[in-house]
N, C-alpha and C positions, 0 to 999 in steps of 0.2 A: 203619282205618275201621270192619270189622266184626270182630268175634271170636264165634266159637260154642266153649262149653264145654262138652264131656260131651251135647251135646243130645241129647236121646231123644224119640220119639215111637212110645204103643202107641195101636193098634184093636181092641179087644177083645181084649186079651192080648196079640196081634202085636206084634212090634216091627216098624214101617215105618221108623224111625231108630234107632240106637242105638250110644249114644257119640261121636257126632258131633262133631270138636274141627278149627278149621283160622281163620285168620285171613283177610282181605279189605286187601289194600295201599291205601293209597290213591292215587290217581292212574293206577292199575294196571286191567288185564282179566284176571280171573281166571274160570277155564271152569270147569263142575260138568259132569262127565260119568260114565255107566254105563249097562247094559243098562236096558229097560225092569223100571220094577218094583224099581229101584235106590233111591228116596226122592228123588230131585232134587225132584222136584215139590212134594212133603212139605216137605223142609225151605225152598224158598220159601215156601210157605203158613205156616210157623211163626216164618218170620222176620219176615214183612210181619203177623203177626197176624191170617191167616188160620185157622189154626188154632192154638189152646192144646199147647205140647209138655207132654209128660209130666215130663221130667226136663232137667237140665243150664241153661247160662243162655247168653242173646242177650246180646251188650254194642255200641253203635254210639256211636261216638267215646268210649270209654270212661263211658259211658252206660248200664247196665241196663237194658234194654230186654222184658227176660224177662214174657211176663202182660199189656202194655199191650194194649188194640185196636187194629183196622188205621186205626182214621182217627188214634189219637195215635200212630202211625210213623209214618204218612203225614205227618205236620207236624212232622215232627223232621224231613225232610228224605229220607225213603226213599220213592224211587217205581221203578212194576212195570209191566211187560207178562206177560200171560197166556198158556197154553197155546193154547189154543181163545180167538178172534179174540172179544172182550168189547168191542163197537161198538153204538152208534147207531143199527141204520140208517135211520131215518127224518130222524133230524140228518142236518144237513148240515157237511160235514168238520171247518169253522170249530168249529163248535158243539160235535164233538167233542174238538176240541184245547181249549177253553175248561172242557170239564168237568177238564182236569188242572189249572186254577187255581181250582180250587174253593176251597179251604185261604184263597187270596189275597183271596177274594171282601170279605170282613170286613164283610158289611151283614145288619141284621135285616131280617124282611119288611116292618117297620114303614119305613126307609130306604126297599127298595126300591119301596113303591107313593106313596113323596114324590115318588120321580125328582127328587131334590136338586144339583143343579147339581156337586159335588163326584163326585158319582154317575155323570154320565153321564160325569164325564173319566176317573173309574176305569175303567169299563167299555173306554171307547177304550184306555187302557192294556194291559189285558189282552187285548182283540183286535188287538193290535199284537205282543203278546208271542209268541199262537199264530200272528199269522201268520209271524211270527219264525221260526218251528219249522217249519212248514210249507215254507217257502221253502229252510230247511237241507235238509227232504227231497225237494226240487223237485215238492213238490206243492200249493204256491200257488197255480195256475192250475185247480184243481179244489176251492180250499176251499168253494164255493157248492154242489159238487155234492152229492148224498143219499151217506152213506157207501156204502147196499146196492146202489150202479150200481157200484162201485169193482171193479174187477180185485183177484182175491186180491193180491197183490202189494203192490196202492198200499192195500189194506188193513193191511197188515202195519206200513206205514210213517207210518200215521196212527195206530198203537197207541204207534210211537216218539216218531213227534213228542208226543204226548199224555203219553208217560213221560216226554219231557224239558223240554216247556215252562216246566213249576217251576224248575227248574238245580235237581234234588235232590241233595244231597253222595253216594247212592245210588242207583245205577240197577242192576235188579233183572229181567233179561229172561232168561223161559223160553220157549226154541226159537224165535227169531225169523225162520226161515228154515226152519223146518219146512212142506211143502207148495211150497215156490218151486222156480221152475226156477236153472238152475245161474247162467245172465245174471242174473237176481235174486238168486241170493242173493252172488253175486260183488260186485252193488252194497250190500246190505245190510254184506257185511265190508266195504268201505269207507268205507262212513259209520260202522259201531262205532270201526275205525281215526281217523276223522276226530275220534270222540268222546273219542278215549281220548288225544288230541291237547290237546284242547283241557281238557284236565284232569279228566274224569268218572271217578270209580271204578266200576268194572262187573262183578257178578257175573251170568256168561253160562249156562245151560243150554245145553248144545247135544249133538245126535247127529251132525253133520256133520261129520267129525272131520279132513277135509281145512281147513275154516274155522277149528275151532279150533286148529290147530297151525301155522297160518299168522297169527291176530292173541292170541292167549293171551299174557300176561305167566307165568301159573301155572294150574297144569292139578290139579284136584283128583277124585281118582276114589273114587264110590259104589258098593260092590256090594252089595245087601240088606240097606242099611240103613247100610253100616259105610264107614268112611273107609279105601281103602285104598293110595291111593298120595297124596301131596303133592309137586309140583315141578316144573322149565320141561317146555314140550313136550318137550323131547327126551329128559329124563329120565322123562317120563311113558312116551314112544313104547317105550322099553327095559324099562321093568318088567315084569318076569315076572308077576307079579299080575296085571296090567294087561293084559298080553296074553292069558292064561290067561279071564280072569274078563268084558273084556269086546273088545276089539282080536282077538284071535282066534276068539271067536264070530262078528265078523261078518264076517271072512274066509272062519269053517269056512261061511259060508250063503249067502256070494258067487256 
């Protein structure tokens, strides 16, 4: 589904990436994990065309992807949740889930202020579609609400549903469960399980490292920049690298 070749990423000289090479299964949950300050974050932003890499190349479904912007990823079929909760809050949830079929919309402003009969059944479609999503994250009975009344949590899961309302062939979530209590994010792994069920490919960020070695298909480890483990949790769990560089730090601070 995804492949990165050689990817690099400098900041004024830095390298924040560099040589970055690892494939994405399709149908699979593959986890990016490392200490802070490892590039995870980075190389989401470079995939999804957030940010321009310096070197190497993106390819999705065998597809060059390397240079394009983030809204022509976005309509090839890659969609993302954010570090830091990227909401609304004055929308109301609906209206949040609706900006992820933005791509779908397919009207000029010229259409929109006809209000063309064909128009408003499109519309119904696609607030069918998110409520669709919403309901997957049992938070249908709050689509009317303001996102900024929302409990962190049901915040979290309207950033999901909103990543998955398109059915993108990519779904692209960093730290989903970052800030949740353990009952939360116990539910969040079961809805990625539920997703990764129902055929989604998923590249997951995560520092929860009990979550990802309980739903990961493939465990990928960053350490300053560099790739340096690839393989199942268990073989991840056993790498001397790995423990050394970031598994053992957060033991040594336990």
């Amino acid at each position: 589904m995804l492949q990165l070749d050689s990817l690099s990423k400098n900041f004024g000289g830095l390298p924040a990436l560099s040589q970055v090479s690892f494939t994405v299964p399709e149908a699979k949950l593959t986890a990016l994990i490392g200490p802070n300050g490892a590039g995870k974050s980075t190389l989401i932003h470079c995939i999804t065309g957030v940010l321009p890499s310096s070197d190497g190349s993106i390819f999705f479904k065998d597809q060059e992807i390397t240079g394009l912007s983030a809204h022509q990823i976005s309509q090839l079929g890659i969609s993302r949740t954010f570090q830091n909760l990227r909401l609304f809050p004055r929308l109301d949830v609906l209206n949040n889930v609706l900006t992820g079929l933005t791509n779908q919309g397919g009207t000029s402003m010229l259409m929109a202020m006809l209000r063309l009969p064909y128009l408003r059944h499109r519309e119904r479609q696609l607030k069918l579609k998110a409520l669709e999503a919403l309901d997957r994250f049992e938070l249908g009975e709050k689509a009317s609400w303001p996102a900024e009344v929302l409990a962190y949590g049901d915040k979290k899961r309207v950033e999901l549903a909103r990543a998955i309302v398109g059915k993108p062939d990519l779904l692209l979530l960093d730290e989903p469960v970052a800030g949740l209590n353990s009952q939360e994010t116990a539910a969040v792994g079961e809805q990625l399980k539920m997703l990764r069920r129902k055929g989604h490919t998923i590249l997951l960020v995560e520092h929860d490292m009990e979550l990802v070695m309980d739903i990961a298909d493939q465990v990928v480890v960053l350490d300053s920049g560099r790739c340096i483990a690839i393989g199942t949790p268990e073989e991840v769990r056993k790498n001397p690298l790995v423990l050394e560089a970031y598994l053992g730090k957060m033991e040594a601070t336990a």
